[in-house]
N, CA, C and O of each residue as an XYZ file, in Angstrom:
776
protein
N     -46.406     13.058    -80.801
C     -46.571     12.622    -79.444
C     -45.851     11.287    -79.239
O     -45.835     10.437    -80.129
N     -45.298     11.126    -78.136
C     -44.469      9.686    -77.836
C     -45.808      8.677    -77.276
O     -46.979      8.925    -76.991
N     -45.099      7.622    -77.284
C     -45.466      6.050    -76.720
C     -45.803      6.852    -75.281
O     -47.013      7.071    -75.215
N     -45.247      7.228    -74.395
C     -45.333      7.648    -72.953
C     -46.488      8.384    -73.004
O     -47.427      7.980    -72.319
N     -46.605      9.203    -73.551
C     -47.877     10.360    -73.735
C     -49.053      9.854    -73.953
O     -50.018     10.106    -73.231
N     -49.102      9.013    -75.070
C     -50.106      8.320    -75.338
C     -50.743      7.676    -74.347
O     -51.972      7.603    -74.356
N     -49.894      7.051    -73.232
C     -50.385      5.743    -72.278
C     -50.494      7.077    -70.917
O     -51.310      6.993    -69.999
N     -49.809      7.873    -71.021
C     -50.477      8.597    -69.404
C     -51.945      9.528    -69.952
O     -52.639     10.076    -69.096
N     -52.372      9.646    -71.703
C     -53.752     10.162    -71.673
C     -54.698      9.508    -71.662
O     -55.790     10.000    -71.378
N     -54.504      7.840    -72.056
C     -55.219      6.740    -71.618
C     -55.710      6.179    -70.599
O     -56.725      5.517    -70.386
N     -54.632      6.623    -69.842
C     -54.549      6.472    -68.303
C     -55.819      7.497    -67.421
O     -56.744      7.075    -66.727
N     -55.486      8.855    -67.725
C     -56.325      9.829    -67.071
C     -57.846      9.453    -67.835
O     -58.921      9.525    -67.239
N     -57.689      9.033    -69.307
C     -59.245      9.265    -69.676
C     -59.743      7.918    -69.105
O     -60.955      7.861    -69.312
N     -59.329      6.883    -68.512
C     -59.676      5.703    -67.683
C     -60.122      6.462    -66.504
O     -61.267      6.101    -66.234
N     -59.754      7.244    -65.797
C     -59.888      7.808    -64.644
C     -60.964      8.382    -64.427
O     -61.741      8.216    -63.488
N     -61.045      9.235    -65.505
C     -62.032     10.642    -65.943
C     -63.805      9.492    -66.436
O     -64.931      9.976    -66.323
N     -63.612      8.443    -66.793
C     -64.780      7.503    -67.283
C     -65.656      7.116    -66.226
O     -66.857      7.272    -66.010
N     -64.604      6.504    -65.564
C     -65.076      5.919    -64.016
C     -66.607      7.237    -63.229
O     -66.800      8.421    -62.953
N     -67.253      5.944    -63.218
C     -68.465      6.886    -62.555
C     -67.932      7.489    -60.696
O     -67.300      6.836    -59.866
N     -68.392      8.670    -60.592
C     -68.076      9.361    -59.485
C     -69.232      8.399    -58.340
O     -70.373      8.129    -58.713
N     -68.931      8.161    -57.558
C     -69.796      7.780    -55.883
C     -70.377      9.126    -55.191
O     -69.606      9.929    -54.664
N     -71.772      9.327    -55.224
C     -72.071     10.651    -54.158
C     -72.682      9.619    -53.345
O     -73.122      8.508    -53.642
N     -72.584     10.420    -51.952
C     -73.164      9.965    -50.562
C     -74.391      9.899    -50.978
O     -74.880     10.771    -51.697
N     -75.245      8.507    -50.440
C     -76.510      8.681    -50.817
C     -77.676      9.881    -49.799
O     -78.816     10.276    -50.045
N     -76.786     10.145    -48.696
C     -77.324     10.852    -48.474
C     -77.370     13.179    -48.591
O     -77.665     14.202    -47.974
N     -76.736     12.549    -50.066
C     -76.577     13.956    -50.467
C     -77.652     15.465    -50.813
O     -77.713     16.652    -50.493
N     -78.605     14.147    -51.940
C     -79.876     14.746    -52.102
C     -80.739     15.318    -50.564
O     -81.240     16.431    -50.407
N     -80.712     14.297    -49.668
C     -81.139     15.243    -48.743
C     -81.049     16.392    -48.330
O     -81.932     17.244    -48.232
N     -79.667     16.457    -48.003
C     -78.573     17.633    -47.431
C     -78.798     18.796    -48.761
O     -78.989     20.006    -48.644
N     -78.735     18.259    -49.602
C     -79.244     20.082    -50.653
C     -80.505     20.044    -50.324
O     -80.775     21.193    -49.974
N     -81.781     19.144    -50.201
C     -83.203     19.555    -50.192
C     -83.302     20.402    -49.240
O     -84.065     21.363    -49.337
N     -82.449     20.157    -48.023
C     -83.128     20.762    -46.292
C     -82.074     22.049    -46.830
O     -82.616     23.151    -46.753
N     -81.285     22.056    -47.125
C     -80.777     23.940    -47.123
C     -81.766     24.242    -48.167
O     -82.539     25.086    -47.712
N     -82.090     23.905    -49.421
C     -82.810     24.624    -50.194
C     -84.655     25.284    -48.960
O     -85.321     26.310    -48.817
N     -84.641     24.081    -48.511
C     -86.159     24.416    -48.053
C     -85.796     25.421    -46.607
O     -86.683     26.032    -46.011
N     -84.469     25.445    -46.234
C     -84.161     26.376    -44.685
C     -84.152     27.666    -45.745
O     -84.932     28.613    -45.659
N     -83.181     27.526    -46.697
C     -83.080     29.489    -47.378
C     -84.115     29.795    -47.988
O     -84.081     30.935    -48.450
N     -85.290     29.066    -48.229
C     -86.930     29.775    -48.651
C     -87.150     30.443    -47.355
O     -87.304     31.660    -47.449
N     -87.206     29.906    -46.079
C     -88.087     30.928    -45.083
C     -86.610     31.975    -44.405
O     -86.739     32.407    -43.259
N     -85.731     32.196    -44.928
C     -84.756     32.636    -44.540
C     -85.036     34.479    -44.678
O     -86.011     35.013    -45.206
N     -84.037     35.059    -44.127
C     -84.682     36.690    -44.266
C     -85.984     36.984    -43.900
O     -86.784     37.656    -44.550
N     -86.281     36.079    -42.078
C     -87.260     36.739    -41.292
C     -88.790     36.281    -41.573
O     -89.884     36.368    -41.015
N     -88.143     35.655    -42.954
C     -90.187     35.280    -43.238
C     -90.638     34.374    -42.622
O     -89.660     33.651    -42.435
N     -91.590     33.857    -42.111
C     -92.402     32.732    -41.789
C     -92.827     32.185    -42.561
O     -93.181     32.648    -43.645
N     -92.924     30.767    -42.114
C     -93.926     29.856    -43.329
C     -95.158     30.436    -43.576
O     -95.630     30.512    -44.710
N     -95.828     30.943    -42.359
C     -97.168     31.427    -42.262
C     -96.778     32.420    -43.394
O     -97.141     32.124    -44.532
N     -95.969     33.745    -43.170
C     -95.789     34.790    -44.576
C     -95.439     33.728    -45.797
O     -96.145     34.389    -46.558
N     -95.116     33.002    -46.373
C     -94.534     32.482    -47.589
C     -95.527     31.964    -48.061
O     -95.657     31.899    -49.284
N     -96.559     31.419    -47.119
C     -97.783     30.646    -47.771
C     -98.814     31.769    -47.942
O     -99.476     31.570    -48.960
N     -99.201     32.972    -47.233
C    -100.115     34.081    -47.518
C     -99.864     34.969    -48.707
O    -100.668     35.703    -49.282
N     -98.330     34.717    -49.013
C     -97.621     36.149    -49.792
C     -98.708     35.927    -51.354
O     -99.257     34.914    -51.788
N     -98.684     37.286    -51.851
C     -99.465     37.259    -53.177
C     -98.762     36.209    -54.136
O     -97.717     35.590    -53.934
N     -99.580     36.174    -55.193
C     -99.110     35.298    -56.661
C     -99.802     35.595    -57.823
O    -100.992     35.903    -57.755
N     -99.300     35.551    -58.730
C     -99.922     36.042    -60.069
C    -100.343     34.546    -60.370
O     -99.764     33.469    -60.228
N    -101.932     35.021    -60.974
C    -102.815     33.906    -61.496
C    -103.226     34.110    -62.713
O    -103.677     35.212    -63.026
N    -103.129     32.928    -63.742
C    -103.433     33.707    -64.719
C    -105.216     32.609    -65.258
O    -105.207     31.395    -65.457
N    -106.161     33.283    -65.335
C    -107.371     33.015    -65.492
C    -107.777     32.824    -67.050
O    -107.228     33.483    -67.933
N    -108.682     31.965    -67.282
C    -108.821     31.896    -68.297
C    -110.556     33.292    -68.628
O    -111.223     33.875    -67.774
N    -110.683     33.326    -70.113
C    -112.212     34.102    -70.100
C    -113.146     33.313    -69.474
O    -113.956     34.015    -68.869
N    -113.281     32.562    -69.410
C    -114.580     31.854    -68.601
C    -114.106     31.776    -67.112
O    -114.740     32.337    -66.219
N    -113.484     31.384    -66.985
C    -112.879     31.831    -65.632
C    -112.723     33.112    -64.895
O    -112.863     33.233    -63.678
N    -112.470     33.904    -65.597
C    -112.506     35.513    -65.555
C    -113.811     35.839    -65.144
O    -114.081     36.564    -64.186
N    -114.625     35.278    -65.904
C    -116.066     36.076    -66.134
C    -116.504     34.947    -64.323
O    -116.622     35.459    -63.210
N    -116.583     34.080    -64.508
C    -116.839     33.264    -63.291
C    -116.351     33.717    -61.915
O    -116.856     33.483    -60.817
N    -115.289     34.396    -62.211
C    -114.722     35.360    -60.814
C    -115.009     36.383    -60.394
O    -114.911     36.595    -59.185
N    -115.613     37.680    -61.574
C    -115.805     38.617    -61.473
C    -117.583     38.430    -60.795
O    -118.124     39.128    -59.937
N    -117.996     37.566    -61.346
C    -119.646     37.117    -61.304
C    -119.320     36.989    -59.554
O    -119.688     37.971    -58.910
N    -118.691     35.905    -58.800
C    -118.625     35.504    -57.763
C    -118.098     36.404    -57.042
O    -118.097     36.226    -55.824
N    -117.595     37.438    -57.521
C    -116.959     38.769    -56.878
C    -117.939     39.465    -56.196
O    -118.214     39.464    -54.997
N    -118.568     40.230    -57.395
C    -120.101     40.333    -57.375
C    -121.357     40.251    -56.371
O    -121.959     41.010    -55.611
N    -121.409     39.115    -56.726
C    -122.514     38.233    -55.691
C    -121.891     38.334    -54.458
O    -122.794     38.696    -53.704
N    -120.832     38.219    -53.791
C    -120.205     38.436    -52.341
C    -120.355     40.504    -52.506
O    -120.797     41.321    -51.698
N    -120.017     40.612    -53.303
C    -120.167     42.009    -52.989
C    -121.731     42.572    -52.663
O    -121.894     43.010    -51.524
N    -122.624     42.588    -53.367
C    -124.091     42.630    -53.216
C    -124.217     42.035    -51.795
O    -124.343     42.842    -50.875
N    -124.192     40.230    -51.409
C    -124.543     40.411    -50.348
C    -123.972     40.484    -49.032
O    -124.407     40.021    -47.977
N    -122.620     41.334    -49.333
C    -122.234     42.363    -48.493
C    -123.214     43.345    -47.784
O    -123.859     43.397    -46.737
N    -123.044     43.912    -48.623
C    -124.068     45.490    -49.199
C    -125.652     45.208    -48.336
O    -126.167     46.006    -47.553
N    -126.164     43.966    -48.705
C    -127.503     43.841    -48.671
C    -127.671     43.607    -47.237
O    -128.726     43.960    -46.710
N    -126.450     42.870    -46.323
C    -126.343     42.838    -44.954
C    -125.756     43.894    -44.331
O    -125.276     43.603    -43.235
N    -125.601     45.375    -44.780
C    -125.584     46.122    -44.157
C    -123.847     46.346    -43.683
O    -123.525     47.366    -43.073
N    -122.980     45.446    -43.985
C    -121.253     45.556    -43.757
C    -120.927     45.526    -45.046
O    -121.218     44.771    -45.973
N    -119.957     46.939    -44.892
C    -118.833     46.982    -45.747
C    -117.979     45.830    -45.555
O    -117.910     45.180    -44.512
N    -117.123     45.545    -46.967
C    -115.994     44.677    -47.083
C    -114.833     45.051    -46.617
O    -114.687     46.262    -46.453
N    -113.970     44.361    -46.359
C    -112.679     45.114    -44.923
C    -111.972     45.586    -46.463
O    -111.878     45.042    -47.563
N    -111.441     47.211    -45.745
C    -110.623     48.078    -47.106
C    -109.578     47.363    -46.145
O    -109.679     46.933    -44.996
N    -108.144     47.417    -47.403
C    -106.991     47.511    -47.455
C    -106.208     48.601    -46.726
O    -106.406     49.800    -46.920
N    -105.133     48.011    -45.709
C    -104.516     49.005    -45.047
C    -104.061     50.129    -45.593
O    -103.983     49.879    -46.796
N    -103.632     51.490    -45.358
C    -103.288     51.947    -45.931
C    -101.992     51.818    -46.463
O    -101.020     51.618    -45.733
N    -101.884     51.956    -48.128
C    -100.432     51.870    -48.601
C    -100.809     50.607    -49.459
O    -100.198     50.341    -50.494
N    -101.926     49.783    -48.940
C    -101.848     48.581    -49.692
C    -102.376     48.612    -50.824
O    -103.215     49.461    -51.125
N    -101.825     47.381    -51.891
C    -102.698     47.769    -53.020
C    -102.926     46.529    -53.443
O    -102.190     45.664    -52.968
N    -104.099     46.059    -54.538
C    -104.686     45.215    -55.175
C    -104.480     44.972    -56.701
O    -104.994     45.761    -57.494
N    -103.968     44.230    -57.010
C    -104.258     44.289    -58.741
C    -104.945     43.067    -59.243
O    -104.502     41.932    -59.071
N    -106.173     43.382    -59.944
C    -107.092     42.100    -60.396
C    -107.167     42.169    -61.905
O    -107.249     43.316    -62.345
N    -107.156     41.154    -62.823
C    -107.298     41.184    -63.904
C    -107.808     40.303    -64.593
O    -107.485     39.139    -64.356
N    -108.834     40.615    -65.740
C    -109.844     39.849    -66.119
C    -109.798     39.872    -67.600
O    -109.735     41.006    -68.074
N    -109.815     38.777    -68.537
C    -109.688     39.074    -70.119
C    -110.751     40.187    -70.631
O    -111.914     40.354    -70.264
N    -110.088     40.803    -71.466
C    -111.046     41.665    -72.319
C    -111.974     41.363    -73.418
O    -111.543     40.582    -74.267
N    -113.031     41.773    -73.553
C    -113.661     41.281    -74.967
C    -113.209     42.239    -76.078
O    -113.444     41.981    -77.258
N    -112.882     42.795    -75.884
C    -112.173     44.131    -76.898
C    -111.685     43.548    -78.087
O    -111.578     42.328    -78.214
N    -111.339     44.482    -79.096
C    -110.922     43.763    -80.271
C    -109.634     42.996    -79.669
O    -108.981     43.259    -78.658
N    -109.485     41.982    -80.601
C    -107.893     41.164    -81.047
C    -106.461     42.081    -80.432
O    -106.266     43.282    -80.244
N    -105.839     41.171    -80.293
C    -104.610     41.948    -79.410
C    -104.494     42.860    -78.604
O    -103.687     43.789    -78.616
N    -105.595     42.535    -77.607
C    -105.700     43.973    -76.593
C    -104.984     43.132    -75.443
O    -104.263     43.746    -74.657
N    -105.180     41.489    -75.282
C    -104.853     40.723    -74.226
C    -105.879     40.916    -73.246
O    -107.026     40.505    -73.422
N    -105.478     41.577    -72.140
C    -106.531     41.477    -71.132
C    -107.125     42.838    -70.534
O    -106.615     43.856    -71.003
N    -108.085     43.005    -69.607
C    -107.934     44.561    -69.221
C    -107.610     44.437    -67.753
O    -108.348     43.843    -66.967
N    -106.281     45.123    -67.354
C    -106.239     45.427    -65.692
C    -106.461     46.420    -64.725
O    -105.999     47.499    -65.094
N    -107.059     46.457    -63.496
C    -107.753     46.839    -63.113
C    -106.361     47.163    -62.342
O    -105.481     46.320    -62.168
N    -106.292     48.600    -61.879
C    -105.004     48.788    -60.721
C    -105.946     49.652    -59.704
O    -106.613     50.645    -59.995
N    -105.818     48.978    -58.366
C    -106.126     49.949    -56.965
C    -105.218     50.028    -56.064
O    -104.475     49.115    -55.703
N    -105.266     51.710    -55.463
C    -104.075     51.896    -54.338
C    -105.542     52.220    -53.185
O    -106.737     52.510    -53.241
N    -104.498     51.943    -52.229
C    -105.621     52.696    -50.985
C    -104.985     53.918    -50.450
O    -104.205     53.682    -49.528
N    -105.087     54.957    -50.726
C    -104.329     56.538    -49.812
C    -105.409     57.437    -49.693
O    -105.677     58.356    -50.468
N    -105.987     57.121    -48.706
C    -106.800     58.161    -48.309
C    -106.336     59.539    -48.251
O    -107.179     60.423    -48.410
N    -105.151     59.845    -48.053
C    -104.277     61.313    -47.621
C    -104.270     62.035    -48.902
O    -104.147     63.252    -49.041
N    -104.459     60.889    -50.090
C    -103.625     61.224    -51.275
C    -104.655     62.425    -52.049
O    -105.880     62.330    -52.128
N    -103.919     63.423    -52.522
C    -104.842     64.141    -53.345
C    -104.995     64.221    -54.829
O    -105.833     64.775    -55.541
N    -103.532     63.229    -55.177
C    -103.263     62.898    -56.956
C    -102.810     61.697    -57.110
O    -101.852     61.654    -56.338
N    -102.930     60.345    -57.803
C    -102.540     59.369    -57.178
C    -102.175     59.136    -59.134
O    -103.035     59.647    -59.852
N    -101.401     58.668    -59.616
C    -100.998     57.969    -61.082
C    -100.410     56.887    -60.987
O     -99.815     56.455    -59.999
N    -100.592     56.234    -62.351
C    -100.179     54.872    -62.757
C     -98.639     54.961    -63.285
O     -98.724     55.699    -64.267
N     -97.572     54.664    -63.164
C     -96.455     54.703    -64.315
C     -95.848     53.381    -64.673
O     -95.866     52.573    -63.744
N     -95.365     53.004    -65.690
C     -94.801     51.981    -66.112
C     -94.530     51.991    -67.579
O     -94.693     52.832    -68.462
N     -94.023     50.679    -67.539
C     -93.685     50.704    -69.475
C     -94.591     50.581    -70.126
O     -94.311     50.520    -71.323
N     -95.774     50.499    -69.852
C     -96.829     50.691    -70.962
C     -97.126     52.221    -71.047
O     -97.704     52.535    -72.088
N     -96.849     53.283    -70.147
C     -97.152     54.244    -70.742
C     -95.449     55.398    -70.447
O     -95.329     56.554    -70.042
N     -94.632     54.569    -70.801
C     -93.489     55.436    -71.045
C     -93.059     56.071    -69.106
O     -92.355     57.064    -68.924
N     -93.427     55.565    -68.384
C     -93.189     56.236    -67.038
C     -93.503     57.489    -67.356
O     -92.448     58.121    -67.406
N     -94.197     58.010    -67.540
C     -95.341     59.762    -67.765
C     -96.440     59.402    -66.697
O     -97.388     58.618    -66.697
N     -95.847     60.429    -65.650
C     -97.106     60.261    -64.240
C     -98.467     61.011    -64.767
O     -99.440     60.947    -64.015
N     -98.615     61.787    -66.129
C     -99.284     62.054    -65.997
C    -100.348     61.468    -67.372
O    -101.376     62.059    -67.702
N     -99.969     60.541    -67.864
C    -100.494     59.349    -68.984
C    -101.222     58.413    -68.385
O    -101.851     57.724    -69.187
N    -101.385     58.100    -67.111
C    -102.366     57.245    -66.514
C    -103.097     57.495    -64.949
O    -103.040     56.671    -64.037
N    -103.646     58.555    -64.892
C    -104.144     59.050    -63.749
C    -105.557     57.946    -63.203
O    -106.434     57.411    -63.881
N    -105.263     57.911    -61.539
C    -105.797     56.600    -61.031
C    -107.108     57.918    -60.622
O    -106.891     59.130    -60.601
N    -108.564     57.169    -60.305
C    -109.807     58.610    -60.152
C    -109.754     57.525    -58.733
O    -109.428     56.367    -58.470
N    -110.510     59.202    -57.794
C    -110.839     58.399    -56.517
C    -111.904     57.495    -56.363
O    -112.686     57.149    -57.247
N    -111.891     57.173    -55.317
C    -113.269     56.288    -55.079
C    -113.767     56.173    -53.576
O    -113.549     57.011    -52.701
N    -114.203     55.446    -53.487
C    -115.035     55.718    -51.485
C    -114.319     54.484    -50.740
O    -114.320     53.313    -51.118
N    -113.812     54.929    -49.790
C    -113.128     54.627    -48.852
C    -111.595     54.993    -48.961
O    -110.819     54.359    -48.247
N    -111.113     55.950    -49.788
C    -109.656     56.207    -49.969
C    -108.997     55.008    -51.093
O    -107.783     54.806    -51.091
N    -109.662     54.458    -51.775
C    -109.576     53.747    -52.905
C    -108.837     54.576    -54.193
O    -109.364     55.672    -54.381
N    -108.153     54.384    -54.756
C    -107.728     54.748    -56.139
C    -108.135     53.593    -57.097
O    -108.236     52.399    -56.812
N    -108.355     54.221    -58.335
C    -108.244     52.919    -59.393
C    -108.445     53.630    -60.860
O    -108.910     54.705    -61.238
N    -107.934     52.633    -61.410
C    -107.633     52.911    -62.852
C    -107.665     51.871    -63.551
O    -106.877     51.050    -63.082
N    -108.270     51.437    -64.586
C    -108.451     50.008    -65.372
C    -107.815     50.462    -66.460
O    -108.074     51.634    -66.734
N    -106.612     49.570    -67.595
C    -106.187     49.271    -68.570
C    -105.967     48.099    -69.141
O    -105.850     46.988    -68.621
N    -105.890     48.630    -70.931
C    -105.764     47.328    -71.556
C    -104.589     46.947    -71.712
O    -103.922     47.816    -72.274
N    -104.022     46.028    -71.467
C    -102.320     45.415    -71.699
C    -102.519     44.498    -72.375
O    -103.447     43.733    -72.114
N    -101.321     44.222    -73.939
C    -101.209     43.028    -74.859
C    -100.521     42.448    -73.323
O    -100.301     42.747    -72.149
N    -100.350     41.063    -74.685
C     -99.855     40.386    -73.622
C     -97.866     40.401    -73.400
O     -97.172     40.652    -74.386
N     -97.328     40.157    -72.267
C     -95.936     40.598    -72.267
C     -96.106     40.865    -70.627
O     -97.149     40.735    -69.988
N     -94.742     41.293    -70.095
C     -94.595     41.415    -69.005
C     -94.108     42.669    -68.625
O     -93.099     43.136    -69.153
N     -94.842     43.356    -67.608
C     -94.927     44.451    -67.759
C     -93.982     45.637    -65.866
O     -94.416     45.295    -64.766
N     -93.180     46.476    -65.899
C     -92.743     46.655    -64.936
C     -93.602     48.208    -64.510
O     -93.678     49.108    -65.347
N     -94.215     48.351    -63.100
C     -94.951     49.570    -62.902
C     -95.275     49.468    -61.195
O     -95.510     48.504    -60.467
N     -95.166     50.981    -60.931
C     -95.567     51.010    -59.699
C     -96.825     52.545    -59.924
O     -97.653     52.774    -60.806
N     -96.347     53.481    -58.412
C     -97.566     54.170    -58.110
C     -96.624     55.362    -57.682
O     -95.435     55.234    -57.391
N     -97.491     56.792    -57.692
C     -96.673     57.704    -57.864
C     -98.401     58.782    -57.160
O     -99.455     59.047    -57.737
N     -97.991     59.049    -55.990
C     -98.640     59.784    -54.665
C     -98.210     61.372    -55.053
O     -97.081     61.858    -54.985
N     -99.162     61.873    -55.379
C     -99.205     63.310    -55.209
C     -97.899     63.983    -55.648
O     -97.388     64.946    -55.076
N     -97.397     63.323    -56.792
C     -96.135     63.805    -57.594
C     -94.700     62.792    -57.049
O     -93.960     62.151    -57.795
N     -94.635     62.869    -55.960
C     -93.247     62.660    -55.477
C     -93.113     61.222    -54.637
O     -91.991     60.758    -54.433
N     -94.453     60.458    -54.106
C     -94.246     59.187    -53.356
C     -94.458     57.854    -54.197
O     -95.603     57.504    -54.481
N     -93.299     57.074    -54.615
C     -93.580     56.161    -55.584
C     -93.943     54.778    -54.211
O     -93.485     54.665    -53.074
N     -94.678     54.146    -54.781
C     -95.233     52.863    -53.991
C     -95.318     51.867    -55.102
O     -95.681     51.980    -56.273
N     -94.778     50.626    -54.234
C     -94.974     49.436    -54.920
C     -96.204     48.851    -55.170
O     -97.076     49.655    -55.500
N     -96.504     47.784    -55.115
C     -97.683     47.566    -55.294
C     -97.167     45.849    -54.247
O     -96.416     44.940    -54.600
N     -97.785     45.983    -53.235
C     -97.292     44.191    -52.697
C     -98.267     43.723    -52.391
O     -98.431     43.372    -51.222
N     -99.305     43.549    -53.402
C     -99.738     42.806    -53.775
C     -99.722     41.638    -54.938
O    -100.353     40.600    -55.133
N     -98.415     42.528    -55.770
C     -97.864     41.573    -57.137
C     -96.727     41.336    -56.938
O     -96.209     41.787    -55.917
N     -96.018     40.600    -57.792
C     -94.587     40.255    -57.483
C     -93.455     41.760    -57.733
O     -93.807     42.630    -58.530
N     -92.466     41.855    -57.153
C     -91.482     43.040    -56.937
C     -90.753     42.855    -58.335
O     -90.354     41.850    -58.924
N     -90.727     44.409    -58.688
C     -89.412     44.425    -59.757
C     -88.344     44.765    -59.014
O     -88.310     45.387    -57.953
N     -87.248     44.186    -59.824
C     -85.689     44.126    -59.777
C     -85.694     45.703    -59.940
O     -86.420     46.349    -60.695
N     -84.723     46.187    -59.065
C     -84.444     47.246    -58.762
C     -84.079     48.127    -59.703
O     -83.309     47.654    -60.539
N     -84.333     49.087    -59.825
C     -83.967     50.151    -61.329
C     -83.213     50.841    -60.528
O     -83.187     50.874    -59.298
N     -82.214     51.736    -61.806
C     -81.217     52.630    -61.735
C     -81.280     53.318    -60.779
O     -80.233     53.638    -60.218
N     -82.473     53.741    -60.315
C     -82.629     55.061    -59.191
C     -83.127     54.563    -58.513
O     -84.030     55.386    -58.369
N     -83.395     53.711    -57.780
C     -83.528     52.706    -56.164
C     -84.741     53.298    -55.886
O     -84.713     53.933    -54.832
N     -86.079     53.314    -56.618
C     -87.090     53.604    -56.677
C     -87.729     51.879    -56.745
O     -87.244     50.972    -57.422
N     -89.105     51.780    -55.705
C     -89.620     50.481    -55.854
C     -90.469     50.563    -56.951
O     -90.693     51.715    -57.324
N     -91.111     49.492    -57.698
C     -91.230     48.648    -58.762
C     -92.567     47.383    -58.488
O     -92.859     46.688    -57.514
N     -93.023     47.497    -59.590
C     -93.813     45.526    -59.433
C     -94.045     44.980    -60.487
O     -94.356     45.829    -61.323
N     -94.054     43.903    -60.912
C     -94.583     43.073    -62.128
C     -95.977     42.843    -62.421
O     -96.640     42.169    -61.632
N     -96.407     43.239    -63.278
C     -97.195     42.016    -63.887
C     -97.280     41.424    -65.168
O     -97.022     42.072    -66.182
N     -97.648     40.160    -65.194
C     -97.747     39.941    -66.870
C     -98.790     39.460    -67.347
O     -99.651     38.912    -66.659
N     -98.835     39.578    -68.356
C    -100.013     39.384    -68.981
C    -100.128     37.769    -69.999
O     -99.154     37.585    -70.728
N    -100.955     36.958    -70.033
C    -100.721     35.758    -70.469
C    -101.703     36.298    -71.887
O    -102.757     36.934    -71.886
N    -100.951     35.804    -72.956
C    -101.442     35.292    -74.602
C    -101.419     34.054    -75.181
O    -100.855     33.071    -74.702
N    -102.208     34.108    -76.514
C    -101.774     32.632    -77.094
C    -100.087     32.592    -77.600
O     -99.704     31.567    -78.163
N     -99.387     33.406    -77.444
C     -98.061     33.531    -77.754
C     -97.319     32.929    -76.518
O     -96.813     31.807    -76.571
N     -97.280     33.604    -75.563
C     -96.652     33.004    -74.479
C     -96.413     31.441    -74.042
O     -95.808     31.176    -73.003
């Protein structure tokens, strides 16, 4: 390398050192687009603050929820009003630790509401997508449900209506779209691993 070369890479890495100037008012200007493209695609704040969320509970906590579940349910019951069912199509997923042996993680509870429905199944990667490996039993008011044990991991599954109508579940967060543009939902399951 020459004398010349040397002094024009000295030159640029002088250049390249020098701290850059951002507008101080830059950070703003990304905060307000970041916070305009959250309610963007029609949602409302009102929808963004109602939308579901996965919670993850501890066993005493679990047991403290299901207890308080409970007790509102009874004195439901005892005043003579049912609890408002879920529109139709909607669904619920609640989940509470298991006492079961070691590595079971937790047990989840899955409900659809289809009153119309005359076969209603569970599918997902815990049971190989086989509609007929996790069949949901009816219940009163057009309720479906089915309780399982899931280790812990994250798990992709929806709902499958009388053979042929797959439903999400929006009540949990959405899975990323699979090969065959069939809807999807998450859940996961929290361990001491995670």
């Amino acid at each position: 390398m020459s004398e010349h070369d040397d002094l024009m890479i000295a030159r640029i890495a002088r250049e390249l050192r020098k701290p850059e100037r951002i507008d101080p008012a830059f950070d703003g200007r990304v905060m307000a687009e970041i916070r305009a493209s959250r309610f963007s695609g029609g949602q409302s704040a009102w929808q963004w603050l109602v939308r579901p969320r996965s919670v993850r509970v501890s066993p005493l906590g679990g047991f403290a929820l299901a207890g308080a579940m409970a007790a509102a349910l009874v004195l439901a019951v005892s005043q003579g009003e049912n609890p408002p069912a879920p529109e139709l199509g909607e669904t619920t997923v609640a989940a509470a630790t298991s006492t079961a042996a070691p590595g079971i993680g937790q047990t989840v509870q899955f409900v659809l509401r289809a009153p119309s429905a005359s076969r209603v199944a569970l599918v997902g990667d815990f049971n190989d997508w086989d509609d007929a490996a996790t069949p949901l039993r009816p219940a009163a008011g057009g309720l479906w449900t089915v309780t399982i044990p899931l280790t812990a991991g994250r798990y992709t599954y929806t709902f499958v209506v009388d053979g042929e109508q797959w439903i999400a579940d929006p009540a949990a967060p959405p899975a990323p779209p699979d090969d065959f543009g069939r809807p999807g939902s998450v859940v996961t399951i929290g361990g001491s691993a995670s």
